[in-house]
C-alpha positions as CSV (number, residue, x, y, z in Angstrom):
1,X,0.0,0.0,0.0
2,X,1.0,3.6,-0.6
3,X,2.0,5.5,2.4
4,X,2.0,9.2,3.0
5,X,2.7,11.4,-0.4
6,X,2.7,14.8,-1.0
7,X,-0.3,16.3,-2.0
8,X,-1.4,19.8,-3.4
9,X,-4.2,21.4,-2.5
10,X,-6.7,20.5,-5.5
11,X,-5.5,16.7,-4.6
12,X,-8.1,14.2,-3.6
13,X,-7.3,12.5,-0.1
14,X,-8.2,9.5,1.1
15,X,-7.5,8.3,4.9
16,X,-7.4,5.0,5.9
17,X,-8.3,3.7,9.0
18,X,-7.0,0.5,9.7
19,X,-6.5,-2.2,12.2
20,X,-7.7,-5.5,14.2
21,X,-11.3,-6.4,15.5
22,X,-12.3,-4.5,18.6
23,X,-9.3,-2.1,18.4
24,X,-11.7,1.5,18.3
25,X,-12.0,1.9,14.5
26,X,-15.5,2.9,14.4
27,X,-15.5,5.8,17.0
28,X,-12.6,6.8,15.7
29,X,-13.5,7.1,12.2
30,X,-16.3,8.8,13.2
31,X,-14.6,11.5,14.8
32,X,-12.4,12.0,11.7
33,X,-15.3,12.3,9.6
34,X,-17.1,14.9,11.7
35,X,-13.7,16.6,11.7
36,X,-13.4,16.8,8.2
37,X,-17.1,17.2,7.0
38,X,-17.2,13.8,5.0
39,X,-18.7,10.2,4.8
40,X,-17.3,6.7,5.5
41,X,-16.9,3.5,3.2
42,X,-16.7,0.0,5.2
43,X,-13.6,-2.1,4.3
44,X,-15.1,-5.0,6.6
45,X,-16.6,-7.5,4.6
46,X,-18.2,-9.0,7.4
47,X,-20.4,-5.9,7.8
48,X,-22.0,-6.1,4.4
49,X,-24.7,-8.7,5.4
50,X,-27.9,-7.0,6.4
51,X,-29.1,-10.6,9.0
52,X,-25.7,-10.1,10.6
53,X,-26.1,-7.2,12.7
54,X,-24.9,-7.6,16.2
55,X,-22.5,-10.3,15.5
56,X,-20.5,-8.0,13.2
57,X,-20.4,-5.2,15.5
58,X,-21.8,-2.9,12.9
59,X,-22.2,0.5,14.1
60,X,-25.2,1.3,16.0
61,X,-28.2,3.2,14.3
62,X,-26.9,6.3,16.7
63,X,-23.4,6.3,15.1
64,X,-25.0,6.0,11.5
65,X,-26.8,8.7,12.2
66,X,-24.1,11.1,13.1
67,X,-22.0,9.9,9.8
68,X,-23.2,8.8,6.8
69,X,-21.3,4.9,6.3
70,X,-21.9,3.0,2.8
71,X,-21.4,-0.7,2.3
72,X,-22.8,-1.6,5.6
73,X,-25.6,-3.7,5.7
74,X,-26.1,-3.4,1.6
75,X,-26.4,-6.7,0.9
76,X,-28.3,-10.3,1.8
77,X,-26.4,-13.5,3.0
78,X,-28.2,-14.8,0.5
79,X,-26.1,-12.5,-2.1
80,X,-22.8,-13.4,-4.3
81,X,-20.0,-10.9,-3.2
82,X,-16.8,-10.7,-4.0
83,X,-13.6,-8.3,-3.4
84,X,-13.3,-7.5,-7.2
85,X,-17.0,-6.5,-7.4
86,X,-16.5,-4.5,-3.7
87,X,-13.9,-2.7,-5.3
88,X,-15.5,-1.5,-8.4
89,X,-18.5,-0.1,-5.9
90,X,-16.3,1.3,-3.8
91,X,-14.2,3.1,-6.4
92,X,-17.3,4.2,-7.4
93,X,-18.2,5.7,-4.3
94,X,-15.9,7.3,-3.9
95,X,-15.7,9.6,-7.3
96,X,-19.1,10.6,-6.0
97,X,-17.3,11.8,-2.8
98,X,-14.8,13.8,-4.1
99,X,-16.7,15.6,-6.2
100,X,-18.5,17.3,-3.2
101,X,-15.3,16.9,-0.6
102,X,-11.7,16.5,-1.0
103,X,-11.1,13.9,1.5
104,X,-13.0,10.5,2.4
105,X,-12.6,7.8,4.6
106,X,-11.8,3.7,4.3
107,X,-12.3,1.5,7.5
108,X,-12.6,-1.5,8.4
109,X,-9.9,-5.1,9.1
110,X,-10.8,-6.8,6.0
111,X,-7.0,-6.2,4.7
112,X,-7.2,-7.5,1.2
113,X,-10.5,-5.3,0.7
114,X,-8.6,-2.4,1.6
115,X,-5.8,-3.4,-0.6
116,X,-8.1,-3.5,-3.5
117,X,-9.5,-0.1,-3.1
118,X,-5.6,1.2,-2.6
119,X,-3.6,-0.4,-5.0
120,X,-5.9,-2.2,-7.2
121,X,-6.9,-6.3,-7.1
122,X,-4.8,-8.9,-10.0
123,X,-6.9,-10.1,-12.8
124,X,-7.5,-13.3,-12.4
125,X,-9.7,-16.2,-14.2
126,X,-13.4,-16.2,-13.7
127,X,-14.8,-19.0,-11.4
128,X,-15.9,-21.9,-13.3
129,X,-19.4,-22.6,-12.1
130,X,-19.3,-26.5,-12.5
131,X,-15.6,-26.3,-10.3
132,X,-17.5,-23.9,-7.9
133,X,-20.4,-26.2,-7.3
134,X,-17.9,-29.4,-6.8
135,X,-15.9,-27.3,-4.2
136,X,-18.9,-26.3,-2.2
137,X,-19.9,-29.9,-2.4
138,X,-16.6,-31.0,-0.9
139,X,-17.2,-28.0,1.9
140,X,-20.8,-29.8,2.8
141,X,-19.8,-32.9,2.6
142,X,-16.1,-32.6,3.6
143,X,-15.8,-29.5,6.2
144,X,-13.7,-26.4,6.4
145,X,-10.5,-28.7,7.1
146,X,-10.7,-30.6,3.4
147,X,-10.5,-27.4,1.7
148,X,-7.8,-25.7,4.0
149,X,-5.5,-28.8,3.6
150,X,-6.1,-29.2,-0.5
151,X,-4.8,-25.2,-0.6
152,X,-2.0,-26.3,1.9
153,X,-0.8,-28.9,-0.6
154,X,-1.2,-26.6,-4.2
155,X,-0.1,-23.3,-2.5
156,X,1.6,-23.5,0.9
157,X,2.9,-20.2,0.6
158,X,-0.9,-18.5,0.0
159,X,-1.9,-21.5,3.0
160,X,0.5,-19.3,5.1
161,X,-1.4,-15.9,5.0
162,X,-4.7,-16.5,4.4
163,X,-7.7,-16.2,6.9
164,X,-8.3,-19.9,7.2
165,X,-11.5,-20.0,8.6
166,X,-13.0,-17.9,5.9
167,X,-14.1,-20.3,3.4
168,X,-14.9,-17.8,0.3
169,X,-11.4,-17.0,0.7
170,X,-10.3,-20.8,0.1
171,X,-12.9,-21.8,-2.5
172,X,-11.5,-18.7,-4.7
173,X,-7.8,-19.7,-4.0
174,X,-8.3,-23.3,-5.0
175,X,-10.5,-22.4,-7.9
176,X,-7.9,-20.5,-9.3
177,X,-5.1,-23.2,-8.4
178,X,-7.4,-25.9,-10.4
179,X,-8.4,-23.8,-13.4
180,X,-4.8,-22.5,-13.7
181,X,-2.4,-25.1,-12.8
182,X,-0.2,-22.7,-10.9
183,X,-0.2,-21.6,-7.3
184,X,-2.5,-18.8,-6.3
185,X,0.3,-17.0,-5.0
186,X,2.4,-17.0,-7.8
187,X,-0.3,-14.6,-9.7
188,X,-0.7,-12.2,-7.6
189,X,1.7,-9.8,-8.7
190,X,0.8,-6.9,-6.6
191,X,1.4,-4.5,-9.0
192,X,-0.2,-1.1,-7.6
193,X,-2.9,0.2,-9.7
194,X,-2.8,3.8,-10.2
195,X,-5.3,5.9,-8.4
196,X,-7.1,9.5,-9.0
197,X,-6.6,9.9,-5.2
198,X,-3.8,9.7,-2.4
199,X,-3.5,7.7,0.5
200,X,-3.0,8.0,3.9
201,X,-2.8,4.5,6.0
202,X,-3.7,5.2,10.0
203,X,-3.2,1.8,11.4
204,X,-4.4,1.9,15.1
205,X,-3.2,-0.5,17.8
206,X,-2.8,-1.7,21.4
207,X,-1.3,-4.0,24.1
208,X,-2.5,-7.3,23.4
209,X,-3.8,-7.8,26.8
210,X,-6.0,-4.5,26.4
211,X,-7.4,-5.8,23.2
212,X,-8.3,-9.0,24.2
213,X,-10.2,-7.8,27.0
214,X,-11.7,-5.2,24.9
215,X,-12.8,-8.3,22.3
216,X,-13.9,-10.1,25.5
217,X,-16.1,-7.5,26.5
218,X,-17.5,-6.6,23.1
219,X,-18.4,-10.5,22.6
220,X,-20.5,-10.2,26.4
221,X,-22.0,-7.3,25.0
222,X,-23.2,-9.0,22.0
223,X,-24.6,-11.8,23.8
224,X,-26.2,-8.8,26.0
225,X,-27.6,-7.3,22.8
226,X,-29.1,-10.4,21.6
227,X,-26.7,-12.3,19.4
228,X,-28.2,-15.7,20.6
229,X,-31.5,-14.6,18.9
230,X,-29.6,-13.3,15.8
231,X,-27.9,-16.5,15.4
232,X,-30.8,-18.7,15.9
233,X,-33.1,-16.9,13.3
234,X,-29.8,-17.7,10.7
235,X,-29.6,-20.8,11.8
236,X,-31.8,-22.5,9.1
237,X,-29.1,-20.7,6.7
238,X,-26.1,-21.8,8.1
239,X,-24.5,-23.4,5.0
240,X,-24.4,-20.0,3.5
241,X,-20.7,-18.8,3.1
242,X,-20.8,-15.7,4.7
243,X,-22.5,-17.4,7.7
244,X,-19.2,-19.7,8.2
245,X,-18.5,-16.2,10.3
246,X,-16.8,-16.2,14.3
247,X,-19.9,-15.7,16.2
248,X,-22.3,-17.5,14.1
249,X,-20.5,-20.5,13.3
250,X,-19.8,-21.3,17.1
251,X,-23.4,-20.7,18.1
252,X,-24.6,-22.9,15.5
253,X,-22.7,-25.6,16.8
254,X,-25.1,-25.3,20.0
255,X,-28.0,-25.2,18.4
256,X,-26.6,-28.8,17.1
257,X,-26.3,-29.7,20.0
258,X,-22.5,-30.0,19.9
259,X,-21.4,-28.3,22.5
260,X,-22.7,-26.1,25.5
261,X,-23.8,-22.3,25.2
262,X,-20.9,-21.3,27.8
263,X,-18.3,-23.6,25.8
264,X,-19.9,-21.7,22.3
265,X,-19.5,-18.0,24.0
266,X,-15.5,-19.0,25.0
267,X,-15.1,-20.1,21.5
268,X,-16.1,-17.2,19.8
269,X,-13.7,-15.0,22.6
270,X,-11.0,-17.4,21.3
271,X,-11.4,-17.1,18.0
272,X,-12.2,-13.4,17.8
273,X,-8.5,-13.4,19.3
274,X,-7.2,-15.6,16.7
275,X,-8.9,-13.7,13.9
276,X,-7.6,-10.2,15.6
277,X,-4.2,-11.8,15.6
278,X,-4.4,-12.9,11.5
279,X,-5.4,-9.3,10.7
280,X,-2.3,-8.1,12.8
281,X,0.1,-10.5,10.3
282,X,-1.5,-9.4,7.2
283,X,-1.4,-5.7,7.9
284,X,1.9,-5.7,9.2
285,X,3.3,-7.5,5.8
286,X,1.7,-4.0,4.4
287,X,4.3,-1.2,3.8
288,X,3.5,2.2,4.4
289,X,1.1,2.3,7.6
290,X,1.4,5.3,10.2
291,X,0.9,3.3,13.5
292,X,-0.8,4.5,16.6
293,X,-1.5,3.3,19.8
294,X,-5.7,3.8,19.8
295,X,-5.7,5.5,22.9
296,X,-3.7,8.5,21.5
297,X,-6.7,9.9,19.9
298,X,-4.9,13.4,20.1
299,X,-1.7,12.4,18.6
300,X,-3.9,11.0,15.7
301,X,-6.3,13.8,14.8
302,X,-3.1,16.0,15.4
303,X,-1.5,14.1,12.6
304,X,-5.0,14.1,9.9
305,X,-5.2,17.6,10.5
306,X,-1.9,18.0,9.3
307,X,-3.1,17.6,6.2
């Protein structure tokens, strides 16, 4: 990703807030908008879903309401979504945005969504439909763990990176491996993409043992707010992609009857930790981010208004 660049003052600006689950991206973002009089685009793709509302920890109606936030709750679980076709919306957002403003906000801890909108996504083949609907069969039949160790053995280097648990990320990895013949990694050249706008990258952080409390808390909250409900009313859904989600997948496993609700509320702590930690490797393989401990709001708004 691009870091800071010089910019005149007819440029168009784009900050990018960064960082894992429960570090304080929303408020934050929030405050930067207000600051600079403009609107926020969501870079987490586990927000786009509509039916996944507390379990995403999508801003509250309240902090909608003071900003306006696209690609939040656009679309239906039901719905096919992918990055290439988030970036095209979001680039297109976003020439609507500088028209009236000449900065805008990114957020969100979906790194390779926010790597699309910066420096541009590789063009890769198409899915084939008939190798799509074989894969998916392998997922029903098979599990998570089938996929994950057939990408281990065509592209251990992609194996190494990628979010694991997320299974439109390995279907689209071992599509391309099958159709290709080549590792996954070995096409994505990473060539930035130039853009009609310049980046800023904010990436926020803190002390693992304050996030993990703070991801703690946020899951109680949930539960609090009703997530059990949430997760029961998806539950006839569940073989849906973008349900195969921490915090749905783990309660569903209750509803099976496969484990205990306190066992299920633990797991989703634990792997809310585990996916905060993957977004911390991926982001810190990026070049180019300004980091910041979250708690130095200050220092931070010091540093966009600088600009």
């Amino acid at each position: 990703m691009t870091g800071i660049q010089m910019i005149s003052d007819d440029s168009r600006l784009l900050f990018v807030i960064l960082g894992p689950t429960a570090v304080g991206k929303t408020s934050l973002s929030i405050r930067i908008a207000q600051k600079l009089s403009t609107e926020i685009i969501s870079a987490d793709s586990r927000q786009f879903y509509r039916e996944m509302k507390i379990g995403t920890a999508r801003p509250s109606e309240a902090e909608l309401q003071i900003v306006s936030h696209h690609f939040i709750g656009h679309l239906s679980v039901f719905d096919e979504y992918n990055v290439s076709r988030y970036a095209v919306d979001a680039l297109q957002k976003l020439d609507e945005l500088f028209r009236s403003n000449r900065f805008a906000i990114l957020t969100g801890g979906s790194g390779l969504y926010i790597h699309a909108v910066c420096q541009g996504i590789d063009d890769l083949p198409d899915p084939d439909p008939a190798l799509r609907e074989k894969l998916k069969a392998v997922l029903s039949q098979e599990g998570l763990s089938s996929l994950q160790l057939k990408l281990k053995e065509l592209d251990p280097a992609f194996y190494a990176i990628i979010d694991r648990s997320n299974p439109k990320r390995l279907l689209r990895a071992l599509e391309v491996c099958l159709t290709t013949g080549k590792p996954y990694s070995s096409l994505r050249k990473n060539i930035p993409v130039n853009r009609n706008f310049s980046t800023v990258l904010i990436g926020l952080t803190r002390e693992k043992e304050e996030l993990y409390s703070r991801i703690n808390k946020r899951v109680d909250q949930m539960m609090s707010e009703g997530l059990m409900e949430e997760a029961k009313s998806l539950y006839p859904q569940r073989d849906l992609n973008a349900l195969n989600t921490v915090g749905y997948k783990e309660l569903f496993r209750y509803f099976a009857g496969e484990t205990s609700k306190e066992k299920a509320v633990e797991k989703i702590k634990t792997n809310s930790r585990r996916y905060a930690k993957r977004q911390m490797t991926w982001f810190r393989k990026e070049p180019g981010i300004n980091w910041f401990d979250a708690g130095n709001e200050e220092e931070i708004m010091n540093f966009v208004m600088n600009f």
